[in-house]
MMTF fields as JSON, N, C-alpha, C and O atoms, coordinates in Angstrom:
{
  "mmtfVersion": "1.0.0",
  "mmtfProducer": "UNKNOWN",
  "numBonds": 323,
  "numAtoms": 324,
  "numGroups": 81,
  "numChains": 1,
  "numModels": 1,
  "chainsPerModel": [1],
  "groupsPerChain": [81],
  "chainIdList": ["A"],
  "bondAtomList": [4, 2, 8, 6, 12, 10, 16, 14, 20, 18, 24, 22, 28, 26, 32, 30, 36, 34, 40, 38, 44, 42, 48, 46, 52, 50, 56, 54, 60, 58, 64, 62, 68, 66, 72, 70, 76, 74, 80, 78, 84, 82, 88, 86, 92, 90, 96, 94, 100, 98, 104, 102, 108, 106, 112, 110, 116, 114, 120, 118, 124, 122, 128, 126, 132, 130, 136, 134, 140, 138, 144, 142, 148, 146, 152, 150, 156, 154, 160, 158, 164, 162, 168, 166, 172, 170, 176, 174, 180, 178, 184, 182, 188, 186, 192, 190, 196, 194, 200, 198, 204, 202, 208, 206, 212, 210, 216, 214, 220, 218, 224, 222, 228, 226, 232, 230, 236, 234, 240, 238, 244, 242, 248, 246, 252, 250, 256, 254, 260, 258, 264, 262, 268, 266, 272, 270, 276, 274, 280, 278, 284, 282, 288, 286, 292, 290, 296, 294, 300, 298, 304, 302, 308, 306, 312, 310, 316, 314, 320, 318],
  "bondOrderList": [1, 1, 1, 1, 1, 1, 1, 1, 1, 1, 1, 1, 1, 1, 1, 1, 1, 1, 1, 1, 1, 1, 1, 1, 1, 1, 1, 1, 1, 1, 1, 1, 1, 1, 1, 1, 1, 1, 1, 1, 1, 1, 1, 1, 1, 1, 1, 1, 1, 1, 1, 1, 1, 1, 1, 1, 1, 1, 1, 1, 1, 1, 1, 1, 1, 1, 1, 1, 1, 1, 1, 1, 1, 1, 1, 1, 1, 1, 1, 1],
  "groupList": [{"groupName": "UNK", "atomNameList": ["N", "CA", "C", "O"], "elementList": ["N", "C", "C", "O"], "formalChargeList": [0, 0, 0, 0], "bondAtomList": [1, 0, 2, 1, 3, 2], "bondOrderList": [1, 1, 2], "singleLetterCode": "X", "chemCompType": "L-PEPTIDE LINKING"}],
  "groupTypeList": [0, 0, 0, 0, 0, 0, 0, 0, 0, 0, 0, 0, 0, 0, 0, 0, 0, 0, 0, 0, 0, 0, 0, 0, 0, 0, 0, 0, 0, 0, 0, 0, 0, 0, 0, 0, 0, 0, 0, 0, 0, 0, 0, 0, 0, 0, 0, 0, 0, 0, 0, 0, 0, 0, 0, 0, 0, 0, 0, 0, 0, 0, 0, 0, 0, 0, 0, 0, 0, 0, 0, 0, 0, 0, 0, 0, 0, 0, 0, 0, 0],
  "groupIdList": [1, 2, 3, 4, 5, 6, 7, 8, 9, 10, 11, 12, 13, 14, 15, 16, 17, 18, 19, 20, 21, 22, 23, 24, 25, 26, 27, 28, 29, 30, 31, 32, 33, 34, 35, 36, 37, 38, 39, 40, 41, 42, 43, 44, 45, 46, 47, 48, 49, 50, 51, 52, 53, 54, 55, 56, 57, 58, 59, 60, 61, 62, 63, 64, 65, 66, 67, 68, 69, 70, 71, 72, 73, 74, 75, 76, 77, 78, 79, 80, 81],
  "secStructList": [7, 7, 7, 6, 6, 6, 2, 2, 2, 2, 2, 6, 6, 7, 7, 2, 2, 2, 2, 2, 2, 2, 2, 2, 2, 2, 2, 2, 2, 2, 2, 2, 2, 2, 2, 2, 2, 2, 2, 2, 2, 2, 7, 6, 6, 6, 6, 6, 6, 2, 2, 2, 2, 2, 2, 2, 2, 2, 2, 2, 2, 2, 2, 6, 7, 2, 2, 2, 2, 2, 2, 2, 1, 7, 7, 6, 6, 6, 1, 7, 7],
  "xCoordList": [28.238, 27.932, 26.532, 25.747, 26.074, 24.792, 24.489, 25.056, 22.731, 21.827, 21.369, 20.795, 21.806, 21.482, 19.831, 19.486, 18.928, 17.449, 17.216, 16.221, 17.727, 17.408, 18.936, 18.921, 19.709, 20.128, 20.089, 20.476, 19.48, 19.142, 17.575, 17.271, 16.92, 15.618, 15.889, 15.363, 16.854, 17.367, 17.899, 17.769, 18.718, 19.132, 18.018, 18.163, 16.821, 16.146, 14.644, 13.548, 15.204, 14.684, 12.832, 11.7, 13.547, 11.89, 12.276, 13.443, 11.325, 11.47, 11.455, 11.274, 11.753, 12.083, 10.32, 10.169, 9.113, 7.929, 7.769, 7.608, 7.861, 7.463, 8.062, 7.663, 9.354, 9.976, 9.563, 9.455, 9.232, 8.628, 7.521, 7.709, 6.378, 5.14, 5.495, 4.489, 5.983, 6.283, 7.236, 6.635, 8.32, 8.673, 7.897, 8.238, 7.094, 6.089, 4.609, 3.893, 4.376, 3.89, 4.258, 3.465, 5.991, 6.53, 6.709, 6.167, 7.422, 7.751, 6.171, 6.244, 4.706, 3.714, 3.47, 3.067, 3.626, 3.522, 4.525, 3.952, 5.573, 6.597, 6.256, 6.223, 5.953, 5.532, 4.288, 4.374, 3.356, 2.376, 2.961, 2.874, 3.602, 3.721, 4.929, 5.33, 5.364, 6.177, 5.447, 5.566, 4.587, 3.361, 3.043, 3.57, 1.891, 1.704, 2.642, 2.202, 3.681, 4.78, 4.993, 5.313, 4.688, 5.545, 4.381, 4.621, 2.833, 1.781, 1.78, 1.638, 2.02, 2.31, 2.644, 2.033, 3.8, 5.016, 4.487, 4.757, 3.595, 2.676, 1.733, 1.836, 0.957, -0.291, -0.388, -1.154, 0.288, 0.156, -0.965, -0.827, -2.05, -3.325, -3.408, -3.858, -2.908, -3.142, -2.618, -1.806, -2.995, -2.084, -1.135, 0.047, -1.665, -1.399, -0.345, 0.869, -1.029, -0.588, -0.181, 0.094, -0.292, 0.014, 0.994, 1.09, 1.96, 3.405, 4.248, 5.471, 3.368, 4.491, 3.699, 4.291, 2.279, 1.782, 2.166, 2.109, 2.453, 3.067, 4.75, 5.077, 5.417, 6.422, 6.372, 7.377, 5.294, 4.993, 4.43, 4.838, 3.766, 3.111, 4.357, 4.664, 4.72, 6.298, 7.137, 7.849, 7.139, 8.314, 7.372, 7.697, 6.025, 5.717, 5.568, 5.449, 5.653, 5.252, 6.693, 6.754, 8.009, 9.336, 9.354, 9.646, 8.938, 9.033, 8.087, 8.769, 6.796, 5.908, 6.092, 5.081, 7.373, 7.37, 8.04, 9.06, 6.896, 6.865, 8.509, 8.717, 9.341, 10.459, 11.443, 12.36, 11.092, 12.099, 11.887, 12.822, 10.477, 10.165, 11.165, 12.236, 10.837, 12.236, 13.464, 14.043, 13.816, 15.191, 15.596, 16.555, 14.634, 14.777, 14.163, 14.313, 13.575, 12.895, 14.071, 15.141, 13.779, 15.009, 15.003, 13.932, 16.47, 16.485, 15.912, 15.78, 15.58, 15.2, 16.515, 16.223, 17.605, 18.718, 18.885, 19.542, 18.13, 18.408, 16.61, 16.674, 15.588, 14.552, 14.88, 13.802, 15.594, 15.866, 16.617, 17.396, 15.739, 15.56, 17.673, 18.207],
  "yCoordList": [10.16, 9.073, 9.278, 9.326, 9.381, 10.012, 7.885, 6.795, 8.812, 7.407, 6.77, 7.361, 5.781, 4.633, 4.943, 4.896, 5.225, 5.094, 6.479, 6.452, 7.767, 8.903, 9.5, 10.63, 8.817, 9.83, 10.079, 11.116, 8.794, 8.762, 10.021, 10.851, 9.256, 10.367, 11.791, 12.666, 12.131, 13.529, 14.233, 15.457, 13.472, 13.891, 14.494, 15.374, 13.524, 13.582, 14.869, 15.181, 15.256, 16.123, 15.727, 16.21, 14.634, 13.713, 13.722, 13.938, 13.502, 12.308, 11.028, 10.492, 10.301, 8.921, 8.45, 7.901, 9.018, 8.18, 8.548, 7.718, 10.14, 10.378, 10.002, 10.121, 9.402, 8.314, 7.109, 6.536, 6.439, 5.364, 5.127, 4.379, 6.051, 6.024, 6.715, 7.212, 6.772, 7.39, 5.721, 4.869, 5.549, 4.271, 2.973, 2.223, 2.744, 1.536, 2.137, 1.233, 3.216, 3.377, 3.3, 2.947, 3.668, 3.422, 1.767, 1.094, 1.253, -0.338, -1.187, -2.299, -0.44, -1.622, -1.342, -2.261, -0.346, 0.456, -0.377, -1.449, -0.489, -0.972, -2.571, -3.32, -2.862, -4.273, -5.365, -6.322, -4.338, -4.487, -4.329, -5.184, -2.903, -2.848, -4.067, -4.131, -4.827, -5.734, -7.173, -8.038, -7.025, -8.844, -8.343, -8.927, -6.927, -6.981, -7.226, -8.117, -6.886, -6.672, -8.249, -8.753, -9.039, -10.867, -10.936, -11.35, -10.653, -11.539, -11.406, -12.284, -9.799, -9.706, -10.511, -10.956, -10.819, -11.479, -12.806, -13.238, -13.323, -14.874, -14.255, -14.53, -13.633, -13.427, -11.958, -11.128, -11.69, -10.449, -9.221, -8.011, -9.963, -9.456, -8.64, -7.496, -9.36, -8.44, -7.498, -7.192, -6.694, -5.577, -4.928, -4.689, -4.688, -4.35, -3.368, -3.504, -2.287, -0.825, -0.24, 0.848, -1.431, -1.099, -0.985, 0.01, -1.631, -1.16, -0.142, -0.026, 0.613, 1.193, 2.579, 3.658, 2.442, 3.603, 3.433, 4.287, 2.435, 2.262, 3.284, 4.17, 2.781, 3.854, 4.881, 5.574, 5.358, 6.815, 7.55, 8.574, 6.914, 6.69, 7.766, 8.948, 6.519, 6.404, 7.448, 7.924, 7.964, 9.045, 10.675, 11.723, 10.093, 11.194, 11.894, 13.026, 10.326, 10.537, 10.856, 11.43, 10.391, 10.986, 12.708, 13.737, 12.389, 14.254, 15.073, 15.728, 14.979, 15.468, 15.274, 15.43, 14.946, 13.839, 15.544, 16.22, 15.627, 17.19, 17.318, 18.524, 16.884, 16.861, 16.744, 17.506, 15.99, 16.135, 17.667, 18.249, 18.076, 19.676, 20.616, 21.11, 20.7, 21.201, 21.508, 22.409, 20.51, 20.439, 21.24, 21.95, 20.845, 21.528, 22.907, 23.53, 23.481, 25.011, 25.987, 25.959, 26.801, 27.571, 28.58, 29.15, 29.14, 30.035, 31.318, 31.455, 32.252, 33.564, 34.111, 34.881, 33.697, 34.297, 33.908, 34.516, 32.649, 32.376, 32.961, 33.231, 33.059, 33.678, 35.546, 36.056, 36.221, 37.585, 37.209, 36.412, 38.416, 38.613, 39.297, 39.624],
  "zCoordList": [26.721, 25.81, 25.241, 26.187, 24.384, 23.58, 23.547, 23.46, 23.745, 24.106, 22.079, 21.164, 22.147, 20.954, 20.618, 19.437, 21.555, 21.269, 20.805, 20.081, 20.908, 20.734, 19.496, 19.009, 19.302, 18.619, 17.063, 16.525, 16.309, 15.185, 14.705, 13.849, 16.183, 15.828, 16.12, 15.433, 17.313, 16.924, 15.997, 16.007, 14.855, 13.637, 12.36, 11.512, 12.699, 11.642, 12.621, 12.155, 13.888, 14.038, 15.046, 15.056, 15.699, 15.696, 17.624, 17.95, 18.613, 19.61, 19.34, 18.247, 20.901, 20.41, 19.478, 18.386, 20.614, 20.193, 18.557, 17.663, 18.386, 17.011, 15.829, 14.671, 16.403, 15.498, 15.477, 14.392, 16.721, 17.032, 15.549, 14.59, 15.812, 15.137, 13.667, 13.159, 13.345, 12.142, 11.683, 11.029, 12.015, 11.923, 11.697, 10.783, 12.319, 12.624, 11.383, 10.951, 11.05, 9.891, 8.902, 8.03, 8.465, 7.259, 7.233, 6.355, 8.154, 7.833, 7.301, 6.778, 7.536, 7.586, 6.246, 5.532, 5.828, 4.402, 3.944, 3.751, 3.687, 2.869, 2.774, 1.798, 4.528, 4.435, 2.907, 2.138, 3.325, 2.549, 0.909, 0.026, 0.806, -0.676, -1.056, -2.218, -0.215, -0.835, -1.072, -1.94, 0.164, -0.014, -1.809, -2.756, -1.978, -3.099, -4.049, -4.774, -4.39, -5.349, -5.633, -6.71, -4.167, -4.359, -5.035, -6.169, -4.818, -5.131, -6.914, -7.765, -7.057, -8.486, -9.216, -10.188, -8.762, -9.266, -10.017, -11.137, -8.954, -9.478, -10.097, -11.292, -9.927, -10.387, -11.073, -10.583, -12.055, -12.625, -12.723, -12.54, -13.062, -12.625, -11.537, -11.482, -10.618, -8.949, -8.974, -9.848, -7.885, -7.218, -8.314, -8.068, -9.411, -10.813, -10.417, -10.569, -9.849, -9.375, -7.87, -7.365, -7.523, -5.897, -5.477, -4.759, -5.585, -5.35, -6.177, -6.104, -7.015, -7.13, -6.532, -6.524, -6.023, -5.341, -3.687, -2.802, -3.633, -2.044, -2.009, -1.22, -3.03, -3.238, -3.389, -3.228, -3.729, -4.347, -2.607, -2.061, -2.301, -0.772, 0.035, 0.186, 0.353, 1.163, 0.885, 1.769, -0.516, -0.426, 0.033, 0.59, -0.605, 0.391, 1.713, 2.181, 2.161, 3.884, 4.556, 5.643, 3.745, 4.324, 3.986, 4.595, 2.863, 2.116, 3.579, 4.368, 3.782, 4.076, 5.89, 6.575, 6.54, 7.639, 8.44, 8.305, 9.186, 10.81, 10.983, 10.848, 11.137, 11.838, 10.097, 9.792, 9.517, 8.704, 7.681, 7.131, 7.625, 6.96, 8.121, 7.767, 8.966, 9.721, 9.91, 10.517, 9.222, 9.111, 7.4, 7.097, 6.703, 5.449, 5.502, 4.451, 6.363, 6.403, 6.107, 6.716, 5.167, 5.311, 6.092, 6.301, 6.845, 7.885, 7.232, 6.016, 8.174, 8.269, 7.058, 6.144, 7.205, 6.5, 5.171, 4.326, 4.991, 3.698, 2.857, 1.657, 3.365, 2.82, 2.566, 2.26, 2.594, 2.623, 0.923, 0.401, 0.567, -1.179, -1.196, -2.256]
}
């Protein structure tokens, strides 16, 4: 029976913690870029540009994320000219 806490982060190539912390950094990130995005919403002025650099953020830190470059590395077999 494969364990509920480890097998999502094994897919994406992670342990449980380095999913943990990688997790709990993306959600405070998203968190935030959404307060800005509501505050926008009233107050146009604000946070003019912030959410959509929180998105921009975010796809980098999945792009750029130890365990998920891994999984996209290409094999020894596919780098041969």
């Amino acid at each position: 029976m494969s364990n509920p806490f480890t097998t999502h982060p094994n897919s994406v190539n992670e342990t449980y913690g380095e999913h943990f912390a990688f997790a709990l950094r993306f959600g405070f990130k998203m968190t935030f870029g959404g307060i800005a995005a509501l505050i926008h919403a009233i107050f146009p002025f604000l946070f003019v540009t912030t959410a959509g650099s929180v998105c921009e953020e975010l796809q980098r830190m999945r792009k750029n994320s130890p365990g998920r470059k891994k999984l996209s590395a290409p094999t020894a077999e596919e780098q041969r000219p």
